[in-house]
C-alpha positions in Angstrom: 21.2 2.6 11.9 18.0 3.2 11.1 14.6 1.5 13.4 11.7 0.7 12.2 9.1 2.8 14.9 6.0 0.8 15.2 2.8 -0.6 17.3 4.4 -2.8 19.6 4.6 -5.9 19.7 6.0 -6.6 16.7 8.1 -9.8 17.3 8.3 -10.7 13.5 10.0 -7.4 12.2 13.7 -7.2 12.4 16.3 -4.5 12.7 17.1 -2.9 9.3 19.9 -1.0 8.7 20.4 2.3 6.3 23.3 3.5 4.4 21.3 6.5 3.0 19.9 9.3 4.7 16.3 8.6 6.5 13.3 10.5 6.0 11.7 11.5 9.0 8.5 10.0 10.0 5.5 12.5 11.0 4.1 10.7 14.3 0.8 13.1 13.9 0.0 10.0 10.8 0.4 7.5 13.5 -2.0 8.7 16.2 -4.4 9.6 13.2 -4.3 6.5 11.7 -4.9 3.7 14.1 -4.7 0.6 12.8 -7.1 -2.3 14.2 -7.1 -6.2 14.0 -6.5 -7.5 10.7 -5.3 -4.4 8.7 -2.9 -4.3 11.9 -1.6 -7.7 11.0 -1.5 -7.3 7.5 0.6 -3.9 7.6 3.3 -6.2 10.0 2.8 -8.7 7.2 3.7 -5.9 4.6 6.5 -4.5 6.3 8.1 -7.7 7.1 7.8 -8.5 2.7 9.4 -5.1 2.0 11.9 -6.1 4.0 12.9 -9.3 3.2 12.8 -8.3 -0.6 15.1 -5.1 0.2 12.0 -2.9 -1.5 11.5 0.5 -0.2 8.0 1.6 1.1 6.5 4.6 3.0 5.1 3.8 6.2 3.1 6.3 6.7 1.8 5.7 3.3 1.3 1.9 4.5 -0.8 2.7 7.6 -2.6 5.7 5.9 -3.9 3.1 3.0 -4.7 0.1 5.8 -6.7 2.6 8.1 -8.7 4.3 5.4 -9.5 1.0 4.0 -10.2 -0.4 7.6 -12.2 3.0 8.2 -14.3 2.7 5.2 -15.3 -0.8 4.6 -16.5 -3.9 6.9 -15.0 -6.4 4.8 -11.4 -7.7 5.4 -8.6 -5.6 4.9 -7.4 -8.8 2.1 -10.1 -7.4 0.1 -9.4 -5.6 -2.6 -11.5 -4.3 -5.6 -10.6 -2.8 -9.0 -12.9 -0.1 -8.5 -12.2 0.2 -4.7 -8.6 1.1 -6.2 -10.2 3.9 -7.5 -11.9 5.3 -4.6 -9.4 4.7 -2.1 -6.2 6.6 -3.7 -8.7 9.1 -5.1 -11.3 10.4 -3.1 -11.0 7.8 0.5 -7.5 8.9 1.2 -7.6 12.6 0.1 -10.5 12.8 2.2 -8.8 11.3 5.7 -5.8 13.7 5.2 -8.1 16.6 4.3 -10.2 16.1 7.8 -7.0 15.5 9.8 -5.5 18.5 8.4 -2.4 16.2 7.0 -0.4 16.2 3.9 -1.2 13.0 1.2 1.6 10.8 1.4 3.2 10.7 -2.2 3.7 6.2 -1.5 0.2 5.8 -0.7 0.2 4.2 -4.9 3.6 2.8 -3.9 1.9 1.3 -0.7 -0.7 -0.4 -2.2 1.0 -1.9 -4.7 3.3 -3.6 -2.0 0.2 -4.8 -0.2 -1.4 -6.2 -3.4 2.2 -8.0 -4.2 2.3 -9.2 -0.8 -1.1 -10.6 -0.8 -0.6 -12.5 -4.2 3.0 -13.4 -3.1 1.3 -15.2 0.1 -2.0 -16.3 -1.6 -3.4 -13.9 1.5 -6.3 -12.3 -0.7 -9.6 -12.6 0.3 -12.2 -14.8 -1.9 -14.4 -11.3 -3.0 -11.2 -9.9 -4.3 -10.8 -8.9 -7.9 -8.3 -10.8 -10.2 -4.4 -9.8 -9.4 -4.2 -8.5 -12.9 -7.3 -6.2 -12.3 -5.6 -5.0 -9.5 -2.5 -4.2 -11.0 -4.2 -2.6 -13.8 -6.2 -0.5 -11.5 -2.8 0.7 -9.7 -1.1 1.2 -13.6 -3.9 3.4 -14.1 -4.0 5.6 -11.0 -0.7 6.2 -11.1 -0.3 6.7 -15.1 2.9 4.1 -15.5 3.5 0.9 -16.0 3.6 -1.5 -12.6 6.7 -2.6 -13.8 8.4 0.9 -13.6 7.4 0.6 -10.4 8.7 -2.2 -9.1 12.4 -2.3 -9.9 12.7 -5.4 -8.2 10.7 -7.9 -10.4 11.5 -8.7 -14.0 10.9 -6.5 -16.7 7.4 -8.1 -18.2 4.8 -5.6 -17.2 1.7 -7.3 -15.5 -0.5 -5.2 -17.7 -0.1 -6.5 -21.5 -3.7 -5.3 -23.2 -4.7 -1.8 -23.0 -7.5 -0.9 -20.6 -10.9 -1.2 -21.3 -11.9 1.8 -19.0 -9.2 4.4 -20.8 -6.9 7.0 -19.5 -6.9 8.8 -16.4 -4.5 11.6 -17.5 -6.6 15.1 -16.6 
């Protein structure tokens, strides 16, 4: 049985179990990454998603994404940008590992996506947000595939349908 090790309190999360081998959690990402008011709120909110739609996420991923964005930006942690896509798996994220002397998770893509289908899932985004598609796009692109390889658990229609107006990132 596997337990979810996080911020107490967390009265909404529930036990999950495992059948498959675990991976072990580094704790040096938790005391790192401290997450604060609403990106603390929104990581139990993303969690508790994952969860109740049996999709996996990386946790440390998850809280590496919330703090840099929490670290880097006054507005809300439900704010989200195309372009702020960009900069935070990029440059935001590489450059918190790099001065902590930590490894990039490989979810932090897989982690944000889960936080942008949470917050369109609950209407949660904030008013300055970009469109959901522009999100999604922005993800698509950062990651080179298709959303909807990424997300096994949704149908098969891709979110992205036109190509991109801003090209390929493939270097």
């Amino acid at each position: 049985m596997t337990v979810l090790d996080l911020d107490p309190p967390q009265p909404a999360l529930h036990l999950v179990s495992s059948t498959g081998s675990t991976v072990a959690r580094n704790p040096r990402y938790r005391s790192a990454t401290p997450l604060y008011g609403d990106a603390r709120e929104l990581f139990r909110q993303v969690l508790q998603f994952t969860l109740e739609h049996q999709v996996t996420i990386d946790v440390d991923a998850l809280r590496l994404v919330l703090c840099t964005k929490q670290s880097l930006s006054a507005t809300s942690a439900c704010t989200f940008s195309a372009a702020g896509i960009w900069q935070l798996i990029f440059i935001d994220i590489v450059a918190i590992c790099h001065n902590h002397k930590l490894d990039v998770p490989t979810g932090c893509a897989n982690a944000l996506l889960r936080t942008v289908e949470y917050l369109e899932a609950s209407q949660s985004f904030h008013e300055r947000s970009d469109p959901v598609d522009d999100l999604y796009d922005a993800i698509d692109e950062c990651t080179g595939e298709l959303v909807h390889d990424l997300r096994p658990s949704t149908p098969s229609k891709a979110r992205r349908s036109l190509r991109s107006s801003r090209g390929t990132k493939r270097t």
